[in-house]
C-alpha angles and dihedrals in degrees: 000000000000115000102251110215122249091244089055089047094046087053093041089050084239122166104264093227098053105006094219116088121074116245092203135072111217126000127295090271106044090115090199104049097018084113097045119108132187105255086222136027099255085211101048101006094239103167099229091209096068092174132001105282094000092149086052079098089054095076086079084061087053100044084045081055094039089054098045095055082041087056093035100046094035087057093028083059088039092053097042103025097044099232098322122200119291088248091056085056094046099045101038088042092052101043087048082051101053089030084060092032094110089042093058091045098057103040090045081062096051093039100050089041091057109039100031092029106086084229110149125192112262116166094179088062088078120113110265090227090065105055119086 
């Protein structure tokens, strides 16, 4: 089996010790279960909550999200749009943020899991029943 990057394994919401297992439950836009996460990896059993509110810390990766669609939209708008109105910024920056909310959520998760974690790669840490 070929060692997936830890950039390929943040996009694809893999566990950052086998990058294998999902972390989520059900897909990005499934607007009921889009913030529910596996309480283990089902390929190594790392338990994804490793302390009580410990992604607290990933709302800094959200508001860093959240700033950079505020920058990109709000020049993207001055460029195109020739200065609009406030009330163009305003509307077209809010309804991006809450079209790519669950985006943001999630990735703010993985993100913050595999980087702040302590979480190393490990691909022998996978369950012998589920290698071929």
């Amino acid at each position: 089996m070929p060692k997936k990057s830890k950039f390929e394994s943040i996009l694809q919401e893999k566990c950052p010790r086998c990058r294998e297992g999902q972390m989520f439950v059900s897909a990005k836009y499934d607007l009921k279960n889009f913030d529910k996460m596996h309480k283990q990896c089902a390929q190594c059993g790392l338990d994804f909550e490793l302390e009580p509110g410990f992604y607290t810390g990933a709302m800094y990766d959200s508001y860093a999200f959240s700033v950079a669609i505020f920058v990109i939209v709000g020049f993207s708008l001055f460029i195109f749009l020739n200065d609009p109105e406030i009330y163009v910024y305003v509307l077209t920056i809010l309804f991006t943020l809450v079209l790519l909310f669950p985006i943001l959520f999630r990735y703010s998760r993985v993100i913050y899991l595999h980087l702040f974690g302590g979480v190393n790669y490990n691909p022998d840490q996978i369950k012998s029943q589920n290698r071929s």
